[in-house]
Biotite code that builds the C-alpha atoms (Angstrom):
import biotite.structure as struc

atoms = struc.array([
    struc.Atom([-7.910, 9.290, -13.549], chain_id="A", res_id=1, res_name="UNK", atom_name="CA", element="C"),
    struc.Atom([-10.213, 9.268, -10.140], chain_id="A", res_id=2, res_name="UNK", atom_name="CA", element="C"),
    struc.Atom([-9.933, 6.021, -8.613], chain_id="A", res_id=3, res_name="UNK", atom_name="CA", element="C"),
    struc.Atom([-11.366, 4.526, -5.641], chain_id="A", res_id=4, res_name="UNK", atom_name="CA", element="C"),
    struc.Atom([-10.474, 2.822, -2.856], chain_id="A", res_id=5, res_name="UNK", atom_name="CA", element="C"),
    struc.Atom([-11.377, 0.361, -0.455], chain_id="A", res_id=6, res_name="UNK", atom_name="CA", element="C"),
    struc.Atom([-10.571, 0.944, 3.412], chain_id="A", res_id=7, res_name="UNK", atom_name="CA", element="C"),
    struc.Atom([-8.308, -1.790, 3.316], chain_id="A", res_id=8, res_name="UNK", atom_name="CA", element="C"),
    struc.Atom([-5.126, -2.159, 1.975], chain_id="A", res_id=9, res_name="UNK", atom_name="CA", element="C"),
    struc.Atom([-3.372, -4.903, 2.758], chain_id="A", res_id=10, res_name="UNK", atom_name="CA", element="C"),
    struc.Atom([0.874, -4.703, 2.196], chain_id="A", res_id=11, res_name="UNK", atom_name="CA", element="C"),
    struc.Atom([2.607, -8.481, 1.619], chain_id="A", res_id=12, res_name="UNK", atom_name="CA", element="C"),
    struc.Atom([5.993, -7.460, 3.145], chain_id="A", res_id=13, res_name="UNK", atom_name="CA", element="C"),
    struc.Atom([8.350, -10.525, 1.769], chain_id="A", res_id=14, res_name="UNK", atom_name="CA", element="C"),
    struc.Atom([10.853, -9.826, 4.893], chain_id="A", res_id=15, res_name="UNK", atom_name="CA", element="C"),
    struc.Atom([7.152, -11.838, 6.982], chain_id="A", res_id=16, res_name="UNK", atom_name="CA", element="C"),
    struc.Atom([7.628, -14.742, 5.103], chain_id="A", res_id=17, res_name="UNK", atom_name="CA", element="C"),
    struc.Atom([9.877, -17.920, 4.940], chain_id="A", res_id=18, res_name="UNK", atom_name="CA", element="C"),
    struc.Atom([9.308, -18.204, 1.667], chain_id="A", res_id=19, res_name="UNK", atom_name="CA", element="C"),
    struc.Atom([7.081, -17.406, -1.624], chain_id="A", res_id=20, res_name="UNK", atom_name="CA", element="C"),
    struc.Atom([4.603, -20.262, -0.851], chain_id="A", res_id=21, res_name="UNK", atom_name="CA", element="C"),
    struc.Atom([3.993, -19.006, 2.358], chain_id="A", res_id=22, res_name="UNK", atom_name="CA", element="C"),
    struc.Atom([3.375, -15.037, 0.588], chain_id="A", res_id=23, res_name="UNK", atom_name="CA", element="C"),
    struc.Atom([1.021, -16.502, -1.470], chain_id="A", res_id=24, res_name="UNK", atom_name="CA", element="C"),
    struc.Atom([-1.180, -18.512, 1.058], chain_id="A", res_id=25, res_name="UNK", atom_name="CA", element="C"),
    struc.Atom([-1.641, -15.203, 2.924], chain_id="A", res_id=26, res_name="UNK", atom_name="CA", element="C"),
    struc.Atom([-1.974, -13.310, 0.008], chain_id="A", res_id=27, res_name="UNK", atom_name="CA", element="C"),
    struc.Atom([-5.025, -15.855, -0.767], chain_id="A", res_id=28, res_name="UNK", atom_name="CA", element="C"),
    struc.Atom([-6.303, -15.363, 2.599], chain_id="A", res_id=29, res_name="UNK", atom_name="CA", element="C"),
    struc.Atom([-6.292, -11.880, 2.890], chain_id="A", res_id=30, res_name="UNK", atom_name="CA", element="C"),
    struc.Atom([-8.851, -11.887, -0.766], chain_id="A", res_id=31, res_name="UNK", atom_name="CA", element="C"),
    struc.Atom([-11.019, -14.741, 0.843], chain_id="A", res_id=32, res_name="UNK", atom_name="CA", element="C"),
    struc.Atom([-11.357, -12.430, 3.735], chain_id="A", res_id=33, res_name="UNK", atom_name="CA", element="C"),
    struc.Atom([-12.738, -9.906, 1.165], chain_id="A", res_id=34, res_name="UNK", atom_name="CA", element="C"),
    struc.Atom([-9.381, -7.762, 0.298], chain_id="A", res_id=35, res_name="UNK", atom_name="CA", element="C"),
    struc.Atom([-9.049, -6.497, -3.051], chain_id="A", res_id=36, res_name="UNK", atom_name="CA", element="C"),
    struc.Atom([-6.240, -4.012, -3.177], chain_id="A", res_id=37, res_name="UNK", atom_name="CA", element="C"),
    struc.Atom([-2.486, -5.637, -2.290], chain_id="A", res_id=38, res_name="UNK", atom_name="CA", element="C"),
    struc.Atom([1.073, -4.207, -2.315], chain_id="A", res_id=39, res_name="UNK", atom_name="CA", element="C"),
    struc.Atom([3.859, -6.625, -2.891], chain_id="A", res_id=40, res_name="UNK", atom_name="CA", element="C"),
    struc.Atom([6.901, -5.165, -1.008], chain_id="A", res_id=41, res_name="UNK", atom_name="CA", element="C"),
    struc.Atom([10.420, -6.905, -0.847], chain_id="A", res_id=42, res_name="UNK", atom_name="CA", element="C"),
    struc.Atom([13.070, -4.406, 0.416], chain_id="A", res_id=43, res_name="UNK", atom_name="CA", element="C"),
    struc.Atom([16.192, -6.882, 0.451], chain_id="A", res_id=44, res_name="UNK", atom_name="CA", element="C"),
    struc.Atom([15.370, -9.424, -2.404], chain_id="A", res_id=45, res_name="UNK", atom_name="CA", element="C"),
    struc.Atom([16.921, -9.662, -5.651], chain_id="A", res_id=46, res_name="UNK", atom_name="CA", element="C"),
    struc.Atom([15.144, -8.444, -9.249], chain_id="A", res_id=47, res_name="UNK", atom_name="CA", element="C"),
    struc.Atom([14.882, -12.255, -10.404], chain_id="A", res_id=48, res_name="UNK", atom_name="CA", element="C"),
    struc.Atom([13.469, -13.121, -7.109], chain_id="A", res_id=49, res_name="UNK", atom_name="CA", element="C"),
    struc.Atom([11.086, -10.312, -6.462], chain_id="A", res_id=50, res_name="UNK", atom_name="CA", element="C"),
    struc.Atom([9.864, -11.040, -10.320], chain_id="A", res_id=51, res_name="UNK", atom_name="CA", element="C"),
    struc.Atom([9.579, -14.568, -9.321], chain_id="A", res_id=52, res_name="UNK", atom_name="CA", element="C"),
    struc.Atom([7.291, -14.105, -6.280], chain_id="A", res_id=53, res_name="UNK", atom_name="CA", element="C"),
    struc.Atom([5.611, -11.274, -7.732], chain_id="A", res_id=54, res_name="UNK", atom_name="CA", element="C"),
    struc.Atom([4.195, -13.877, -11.082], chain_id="A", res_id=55, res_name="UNK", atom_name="CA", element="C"),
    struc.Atom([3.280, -16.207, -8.700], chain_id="A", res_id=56, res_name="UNK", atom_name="CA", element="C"),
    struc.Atom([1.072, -13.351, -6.946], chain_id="A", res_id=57, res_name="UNK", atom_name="CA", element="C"),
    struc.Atom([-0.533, -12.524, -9.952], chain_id="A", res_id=58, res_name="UNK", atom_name="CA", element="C"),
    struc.Atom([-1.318, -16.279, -11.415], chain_id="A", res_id=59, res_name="UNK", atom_name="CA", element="C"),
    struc.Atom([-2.493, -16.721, -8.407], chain_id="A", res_id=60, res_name="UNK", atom_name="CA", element="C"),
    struc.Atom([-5.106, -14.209, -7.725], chain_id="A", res_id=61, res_name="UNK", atom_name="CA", element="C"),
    struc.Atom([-5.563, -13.221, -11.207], chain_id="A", res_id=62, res_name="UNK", atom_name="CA", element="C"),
    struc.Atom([-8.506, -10.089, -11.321], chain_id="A", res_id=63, res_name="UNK", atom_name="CA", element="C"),
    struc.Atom([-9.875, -10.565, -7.757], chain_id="A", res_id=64, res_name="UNK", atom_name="CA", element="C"),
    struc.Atom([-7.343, -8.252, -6.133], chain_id="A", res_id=65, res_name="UNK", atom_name="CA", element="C"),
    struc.Atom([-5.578, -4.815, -7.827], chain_id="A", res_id=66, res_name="UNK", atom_name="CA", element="C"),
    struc.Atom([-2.345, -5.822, -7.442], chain_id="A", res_id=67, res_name="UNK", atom_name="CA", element="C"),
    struc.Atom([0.560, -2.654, -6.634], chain_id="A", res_id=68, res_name="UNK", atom_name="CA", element="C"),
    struc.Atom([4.538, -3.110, -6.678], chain_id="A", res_id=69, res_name="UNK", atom_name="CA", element="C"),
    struc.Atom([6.604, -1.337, -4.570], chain_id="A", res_id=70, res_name="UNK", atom_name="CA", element="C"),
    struc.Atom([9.080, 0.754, -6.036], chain_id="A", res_id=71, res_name="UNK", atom_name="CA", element="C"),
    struc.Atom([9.801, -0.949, -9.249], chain_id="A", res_id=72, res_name="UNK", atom_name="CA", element="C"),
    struc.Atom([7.871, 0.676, -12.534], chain_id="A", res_id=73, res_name="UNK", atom_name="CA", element="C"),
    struc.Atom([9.749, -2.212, -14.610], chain_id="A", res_id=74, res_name="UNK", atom_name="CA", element="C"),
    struc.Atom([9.094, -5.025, -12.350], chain_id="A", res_id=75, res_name="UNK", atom_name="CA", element="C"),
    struc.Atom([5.003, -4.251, -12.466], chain_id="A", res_id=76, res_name="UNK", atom_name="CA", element="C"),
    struc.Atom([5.004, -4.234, -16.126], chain_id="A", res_id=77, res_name="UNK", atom_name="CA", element="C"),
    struc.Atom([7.101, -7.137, -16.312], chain_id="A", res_id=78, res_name="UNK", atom_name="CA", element="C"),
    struc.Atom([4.709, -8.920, -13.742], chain_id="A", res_id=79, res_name="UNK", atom_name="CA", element="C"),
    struc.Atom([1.505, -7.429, -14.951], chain_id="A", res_id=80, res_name="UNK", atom_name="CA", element="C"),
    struc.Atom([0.304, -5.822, -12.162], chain_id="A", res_id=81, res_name="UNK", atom_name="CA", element="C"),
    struc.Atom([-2.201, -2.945, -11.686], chain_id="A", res_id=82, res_name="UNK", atom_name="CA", element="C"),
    struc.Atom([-0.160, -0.388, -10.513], chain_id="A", res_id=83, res_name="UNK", atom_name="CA", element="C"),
    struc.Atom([3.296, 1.092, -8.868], chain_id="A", res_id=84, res_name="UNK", atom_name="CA", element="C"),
    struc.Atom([4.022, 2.489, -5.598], chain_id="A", res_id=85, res_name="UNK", atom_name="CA", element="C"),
    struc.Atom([7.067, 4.874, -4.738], chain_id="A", res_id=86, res_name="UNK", atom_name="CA", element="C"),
    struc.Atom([8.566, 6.845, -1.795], chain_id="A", res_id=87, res_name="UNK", atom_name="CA", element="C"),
    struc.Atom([10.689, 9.992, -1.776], chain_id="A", res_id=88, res_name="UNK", atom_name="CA", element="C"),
    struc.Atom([13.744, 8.280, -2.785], chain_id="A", res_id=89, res_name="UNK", atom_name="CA", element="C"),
    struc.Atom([12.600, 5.961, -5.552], chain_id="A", res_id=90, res_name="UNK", atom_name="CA", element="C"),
    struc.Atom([11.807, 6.857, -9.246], chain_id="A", res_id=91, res_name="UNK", atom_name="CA", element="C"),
    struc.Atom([10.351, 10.281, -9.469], chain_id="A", res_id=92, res_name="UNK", atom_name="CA", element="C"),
    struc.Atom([6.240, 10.018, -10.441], chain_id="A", res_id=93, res_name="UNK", atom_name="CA", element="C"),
    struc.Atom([7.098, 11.747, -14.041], chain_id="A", res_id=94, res_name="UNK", atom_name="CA", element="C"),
    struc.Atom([9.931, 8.913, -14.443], chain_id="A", res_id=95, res_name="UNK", atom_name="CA", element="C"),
    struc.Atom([7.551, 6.056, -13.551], chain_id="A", res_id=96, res_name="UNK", atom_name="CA", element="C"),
    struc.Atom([4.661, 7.333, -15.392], chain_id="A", res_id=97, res_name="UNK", atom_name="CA", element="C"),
    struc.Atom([6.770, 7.443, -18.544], chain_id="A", res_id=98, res_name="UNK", atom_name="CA", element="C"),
    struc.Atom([7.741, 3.597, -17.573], chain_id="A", res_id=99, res_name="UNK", atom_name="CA", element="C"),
    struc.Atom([4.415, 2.181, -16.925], chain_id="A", res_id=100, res_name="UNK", atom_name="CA", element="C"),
    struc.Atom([2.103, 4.685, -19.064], chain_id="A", res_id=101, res_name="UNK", atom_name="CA", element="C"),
    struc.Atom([-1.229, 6.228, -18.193], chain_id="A", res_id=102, res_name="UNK", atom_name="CA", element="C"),
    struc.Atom([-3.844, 3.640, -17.391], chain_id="A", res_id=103, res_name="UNK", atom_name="CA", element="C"),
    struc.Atom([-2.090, 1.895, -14.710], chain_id="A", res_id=104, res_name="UNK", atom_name="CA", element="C"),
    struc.Atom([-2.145, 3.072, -10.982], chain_id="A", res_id=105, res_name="UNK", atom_name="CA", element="C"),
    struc.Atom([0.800, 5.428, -9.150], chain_id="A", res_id=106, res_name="UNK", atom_name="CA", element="C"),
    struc.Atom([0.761, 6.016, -5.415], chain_id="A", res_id=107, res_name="UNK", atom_name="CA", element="C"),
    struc.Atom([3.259, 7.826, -3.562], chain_id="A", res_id=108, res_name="UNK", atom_name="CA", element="C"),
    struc.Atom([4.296, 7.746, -0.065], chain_id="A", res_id=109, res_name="UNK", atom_name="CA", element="C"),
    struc.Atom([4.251, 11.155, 1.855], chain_id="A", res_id=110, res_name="UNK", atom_name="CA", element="C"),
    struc.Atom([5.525, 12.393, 5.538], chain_id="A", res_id=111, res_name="UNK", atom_name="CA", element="C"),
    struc.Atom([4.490, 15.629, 5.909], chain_id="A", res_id=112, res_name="UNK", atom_name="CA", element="C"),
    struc.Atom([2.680, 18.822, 4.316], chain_id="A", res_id=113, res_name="UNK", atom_name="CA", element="C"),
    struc.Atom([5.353, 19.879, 1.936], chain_id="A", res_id=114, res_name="UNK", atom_name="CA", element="C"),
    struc.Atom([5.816, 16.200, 0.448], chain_id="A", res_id=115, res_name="UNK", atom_name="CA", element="C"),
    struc.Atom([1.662, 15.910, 0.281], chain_id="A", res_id=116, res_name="UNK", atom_name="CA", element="C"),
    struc.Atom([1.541, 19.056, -1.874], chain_id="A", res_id=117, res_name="UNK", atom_name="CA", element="C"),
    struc.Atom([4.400, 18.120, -3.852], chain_id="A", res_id=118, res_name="UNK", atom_name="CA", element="C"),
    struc.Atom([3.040, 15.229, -4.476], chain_id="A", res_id=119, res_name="UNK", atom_name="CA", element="C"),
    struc.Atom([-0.762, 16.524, -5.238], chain_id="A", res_id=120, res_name="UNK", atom_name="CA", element="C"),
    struc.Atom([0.430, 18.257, -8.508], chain_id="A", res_id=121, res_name="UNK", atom_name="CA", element="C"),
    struc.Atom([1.476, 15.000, -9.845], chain_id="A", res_id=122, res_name="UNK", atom_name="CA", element="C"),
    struc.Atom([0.005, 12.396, -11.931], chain_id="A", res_id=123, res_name="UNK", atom_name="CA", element="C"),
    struc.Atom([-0.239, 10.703, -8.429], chain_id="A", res_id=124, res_name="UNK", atom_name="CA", element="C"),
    struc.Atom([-3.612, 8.469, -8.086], chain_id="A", res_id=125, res_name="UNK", atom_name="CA", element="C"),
    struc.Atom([-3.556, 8.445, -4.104], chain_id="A", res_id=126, res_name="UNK", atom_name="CA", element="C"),
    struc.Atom([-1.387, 9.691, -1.917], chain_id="A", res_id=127, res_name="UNK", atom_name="CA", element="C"),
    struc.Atom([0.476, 7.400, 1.126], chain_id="A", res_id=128, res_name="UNK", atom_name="CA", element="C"),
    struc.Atom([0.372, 9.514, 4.598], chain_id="A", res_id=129, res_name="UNK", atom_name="CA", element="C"),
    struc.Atom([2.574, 8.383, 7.783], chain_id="A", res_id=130, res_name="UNK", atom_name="CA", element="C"),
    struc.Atom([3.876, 6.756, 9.664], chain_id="A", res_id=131, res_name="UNK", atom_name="CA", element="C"),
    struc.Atom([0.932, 7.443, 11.607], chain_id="A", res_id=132, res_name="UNK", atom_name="CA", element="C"),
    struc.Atom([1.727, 5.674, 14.714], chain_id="A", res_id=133, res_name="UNK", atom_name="CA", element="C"),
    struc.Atom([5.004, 3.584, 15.353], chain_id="A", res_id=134, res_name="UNK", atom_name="CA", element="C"),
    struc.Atom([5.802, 1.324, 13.660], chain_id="A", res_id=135, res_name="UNK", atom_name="CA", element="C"),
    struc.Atom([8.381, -1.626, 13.666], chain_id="A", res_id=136, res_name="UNK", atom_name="CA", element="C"),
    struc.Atom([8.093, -2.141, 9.947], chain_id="A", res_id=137, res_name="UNK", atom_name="CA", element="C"),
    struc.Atom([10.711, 0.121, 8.989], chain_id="A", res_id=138, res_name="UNK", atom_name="CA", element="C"),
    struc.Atom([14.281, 0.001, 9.791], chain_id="A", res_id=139, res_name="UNK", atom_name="CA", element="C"),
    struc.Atom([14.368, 4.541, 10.018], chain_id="A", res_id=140, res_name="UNK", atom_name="CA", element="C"),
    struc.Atom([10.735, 5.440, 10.009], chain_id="A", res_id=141, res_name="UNK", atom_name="CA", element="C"),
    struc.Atom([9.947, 9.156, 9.564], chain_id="A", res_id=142, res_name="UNK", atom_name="CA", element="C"),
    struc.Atom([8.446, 11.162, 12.693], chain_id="A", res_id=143, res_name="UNK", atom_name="CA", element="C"),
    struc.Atom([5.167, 10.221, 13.746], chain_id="A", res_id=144, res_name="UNK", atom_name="CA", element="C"),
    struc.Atom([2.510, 12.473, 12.426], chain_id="A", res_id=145, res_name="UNK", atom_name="CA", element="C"),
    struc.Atom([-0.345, 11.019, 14.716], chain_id="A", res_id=146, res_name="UNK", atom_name="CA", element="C"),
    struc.Atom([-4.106, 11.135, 13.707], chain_id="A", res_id=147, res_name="UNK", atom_name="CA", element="C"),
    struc.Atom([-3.937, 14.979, 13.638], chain_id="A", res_id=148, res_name="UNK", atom_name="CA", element="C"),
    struc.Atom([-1.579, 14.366, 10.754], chain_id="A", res_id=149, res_name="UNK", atom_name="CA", element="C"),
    struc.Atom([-3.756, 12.836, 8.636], chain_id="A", res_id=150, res_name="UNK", atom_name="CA", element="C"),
    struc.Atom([-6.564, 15.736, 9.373], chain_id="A", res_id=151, res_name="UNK", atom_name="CA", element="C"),
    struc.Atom([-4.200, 18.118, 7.676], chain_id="A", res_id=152, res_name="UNK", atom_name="CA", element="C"),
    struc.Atom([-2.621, 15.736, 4.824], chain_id="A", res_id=153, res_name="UNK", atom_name="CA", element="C"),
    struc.Atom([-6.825, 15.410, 3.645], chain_id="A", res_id=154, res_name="UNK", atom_name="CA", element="C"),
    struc.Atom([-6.884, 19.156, 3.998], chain_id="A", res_id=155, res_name="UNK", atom_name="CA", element="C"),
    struc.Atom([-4.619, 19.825, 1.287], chain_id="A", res_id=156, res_name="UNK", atom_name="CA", element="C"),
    struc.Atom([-5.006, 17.104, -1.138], chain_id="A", res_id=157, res_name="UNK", atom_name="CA", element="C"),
    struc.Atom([-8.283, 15.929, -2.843], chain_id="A", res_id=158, res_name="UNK", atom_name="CA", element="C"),
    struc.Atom([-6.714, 12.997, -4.179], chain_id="A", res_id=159, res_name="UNK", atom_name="CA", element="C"),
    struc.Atom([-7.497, 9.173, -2.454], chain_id="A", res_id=160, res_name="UNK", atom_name="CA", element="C"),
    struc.Atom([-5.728, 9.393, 0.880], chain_id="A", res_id=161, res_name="UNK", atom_name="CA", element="C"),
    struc.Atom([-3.951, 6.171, 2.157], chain_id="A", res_id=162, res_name="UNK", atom_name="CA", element="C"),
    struc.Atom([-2.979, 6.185, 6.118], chain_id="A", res_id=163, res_name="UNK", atom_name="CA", element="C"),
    struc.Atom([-0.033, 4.031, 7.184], chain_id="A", res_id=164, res_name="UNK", atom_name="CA", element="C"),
    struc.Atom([2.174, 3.201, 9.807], chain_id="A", res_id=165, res_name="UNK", atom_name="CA", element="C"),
    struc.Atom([1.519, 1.140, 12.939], chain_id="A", res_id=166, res_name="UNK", atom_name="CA", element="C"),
    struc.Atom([-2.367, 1.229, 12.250], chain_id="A", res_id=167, res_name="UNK", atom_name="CA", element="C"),
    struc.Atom([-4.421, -1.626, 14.053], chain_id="A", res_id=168, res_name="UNK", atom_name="CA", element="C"),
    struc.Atom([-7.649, -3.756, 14.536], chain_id="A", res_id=169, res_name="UNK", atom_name="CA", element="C"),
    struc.Atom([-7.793, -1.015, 17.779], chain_id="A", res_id=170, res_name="UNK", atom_name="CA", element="C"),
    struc.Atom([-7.307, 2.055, 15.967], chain_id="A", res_id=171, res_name="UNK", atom_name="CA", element="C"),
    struc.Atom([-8.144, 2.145, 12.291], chain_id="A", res_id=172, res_name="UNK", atom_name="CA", element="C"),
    struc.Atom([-11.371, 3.475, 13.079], chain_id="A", res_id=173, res_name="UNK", atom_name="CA", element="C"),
    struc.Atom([-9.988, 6.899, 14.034], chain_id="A", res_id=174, res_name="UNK", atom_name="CA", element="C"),
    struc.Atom([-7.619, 6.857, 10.888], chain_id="A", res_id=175, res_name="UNK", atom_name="CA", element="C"),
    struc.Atom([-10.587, 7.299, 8.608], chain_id="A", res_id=176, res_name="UNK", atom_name="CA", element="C"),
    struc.Atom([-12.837, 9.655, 11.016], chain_id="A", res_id=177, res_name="UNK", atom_name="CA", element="C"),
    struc.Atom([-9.676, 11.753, 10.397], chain_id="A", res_id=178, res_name="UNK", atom_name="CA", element="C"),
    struc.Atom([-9.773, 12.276, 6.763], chain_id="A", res_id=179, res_name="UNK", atom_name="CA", element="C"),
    struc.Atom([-8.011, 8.471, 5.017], chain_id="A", res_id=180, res_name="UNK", atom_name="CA", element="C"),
    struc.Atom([-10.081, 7.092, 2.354], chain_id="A", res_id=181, res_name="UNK", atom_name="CA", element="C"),
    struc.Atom([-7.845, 4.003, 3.583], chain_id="A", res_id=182, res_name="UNK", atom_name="CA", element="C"),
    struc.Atom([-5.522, 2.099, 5.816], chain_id="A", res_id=183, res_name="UNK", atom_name="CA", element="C"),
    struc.Atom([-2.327, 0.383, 5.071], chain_id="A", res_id=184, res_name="UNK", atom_name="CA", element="C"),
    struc.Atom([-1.565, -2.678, 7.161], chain_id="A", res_id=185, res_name="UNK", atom_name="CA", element="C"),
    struc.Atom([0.881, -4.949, 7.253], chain_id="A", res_id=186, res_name="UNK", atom_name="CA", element="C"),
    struc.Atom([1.274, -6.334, 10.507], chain_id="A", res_id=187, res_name="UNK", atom_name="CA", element="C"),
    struc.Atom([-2.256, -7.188, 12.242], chain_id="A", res_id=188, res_name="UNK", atom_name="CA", element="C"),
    struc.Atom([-3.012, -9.422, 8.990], chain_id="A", res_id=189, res_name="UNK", atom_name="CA", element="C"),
    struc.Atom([-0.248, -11.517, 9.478], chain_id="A", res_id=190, res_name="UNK", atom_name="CA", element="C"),
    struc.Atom([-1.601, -13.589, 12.341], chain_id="A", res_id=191, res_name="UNK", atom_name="CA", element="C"),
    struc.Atom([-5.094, -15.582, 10.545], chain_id="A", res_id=192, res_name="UNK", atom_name="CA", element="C"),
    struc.Atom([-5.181, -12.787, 7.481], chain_id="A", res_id=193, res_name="UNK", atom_name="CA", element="C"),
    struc.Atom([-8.189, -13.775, 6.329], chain_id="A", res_id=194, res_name="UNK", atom_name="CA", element="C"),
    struc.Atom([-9.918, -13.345, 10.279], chain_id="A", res_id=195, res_name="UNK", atom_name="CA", element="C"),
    struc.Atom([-8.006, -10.354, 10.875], chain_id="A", res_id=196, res_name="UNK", atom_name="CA", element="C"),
    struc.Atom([-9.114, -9.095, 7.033], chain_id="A", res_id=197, res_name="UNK", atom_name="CA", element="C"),
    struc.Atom([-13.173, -9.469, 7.744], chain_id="A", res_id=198, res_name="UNK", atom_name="CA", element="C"),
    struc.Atom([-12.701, -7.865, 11.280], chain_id="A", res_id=199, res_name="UNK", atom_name="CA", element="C"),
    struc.Atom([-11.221, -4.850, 9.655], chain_id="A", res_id=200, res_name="UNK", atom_name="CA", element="C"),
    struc.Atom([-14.075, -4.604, 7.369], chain_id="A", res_id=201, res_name="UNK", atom_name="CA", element="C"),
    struc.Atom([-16.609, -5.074, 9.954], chain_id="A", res_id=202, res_name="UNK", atom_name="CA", element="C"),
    struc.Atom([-15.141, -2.215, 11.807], chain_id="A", res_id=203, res_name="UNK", atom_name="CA", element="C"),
    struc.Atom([-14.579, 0.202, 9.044], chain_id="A", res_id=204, res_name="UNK", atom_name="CA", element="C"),
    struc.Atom([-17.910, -0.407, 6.967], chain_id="A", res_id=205, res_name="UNK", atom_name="CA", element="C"),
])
């Protein structure tokens, strides 16, 4: 299944927030501010709680937004959301797709050229690239891979191509010239997401 996406792709990090009331007002701002694909991501809580937060997400925005879980196949389902996203060490793609069927959406997080193609003969819908700059989101970040990265990660895959990693109001521009369908952000939409959300749009078109 082609999909397609929009330049923007905001990530709700749960470590940013005091609590789930504060996750969702962003979350609310960020789609107000035109964003329609979101990744719930909570690293450190609890099954109960990320199920918790994650219901809330989806009462709460309903259709307006495709909604993606980080790492957990059973937590999406159990949550109803539109897709799962998973790194190298998480469920493999075969074991998730056989958790959360075909229809639903599977992205997985890359570093460098051997992990892209590995991950282009999957059942993969897009494909995460980075970090691409530094980034303070991540407690051991992979290497860098720069802009010149991303050129050869869209040279050998033809799926949807997702850039993250440190990417800004300042330089998401040059992340798409160089080949990403979209950006990942988590940290410029914190501060007024749904301001920061339209500026990102009027930059990228």
């Amino acid at each position: 299944m082609m999909i397609s996406l929009p330049h923007l792709y905001a990530l709700l990090d749960a470590s940013c927030f005091p609590d789930t009331n504060a996750l969702c007002l962003s979350a609310s701002e960020l789609t107000a501010g035109g964003v329609t694909l979101l990744q719930y991501r909570n690293k450190s809580g609890n099954a109960r709680q990320m199920l918790e937060q994650a219901r809330e997400l989806k009462r709460l925005l309903g259709d307006s937004a495709k909604l993606i879980m980080n790492d957990r196949a059973d937590l999406c389902l159990a949550a109803e959301f539109d897709g799962v996203h998973v790194g190298q060490e998480d469920l493999s793609p075969e074991g998730v797709r056989n958790v959360i069927g075909g229809a639903l959406w599977l992205g997985i997080s890359t570093h460098n050229p051997g992990q892209i193609a590995a991950a282009d003969r999957t059942t993969a819908n897009y494909l995460a690239i980075g970090p691409v700059f530094a980034t303070g989101s991540k407690a051991n970040p992979d290497p860098v891979i720069g802009v010149d990265g991303v050129r050869q990660a869209r040279g050998l895959t033809g799926k949807p191509l997702v850039a993250i990693g440190g990417i800004t109001l300042a330089n998401c521009r040059e992340v798409i010239a160089a080949g990403a369908d979209a950006v990942a952000v988590i940290s410029d939409l914190l501060l007024e997401p749904r301001k920061s959300a339209e500026e990102f749009f009027r930059i990228l078109g």
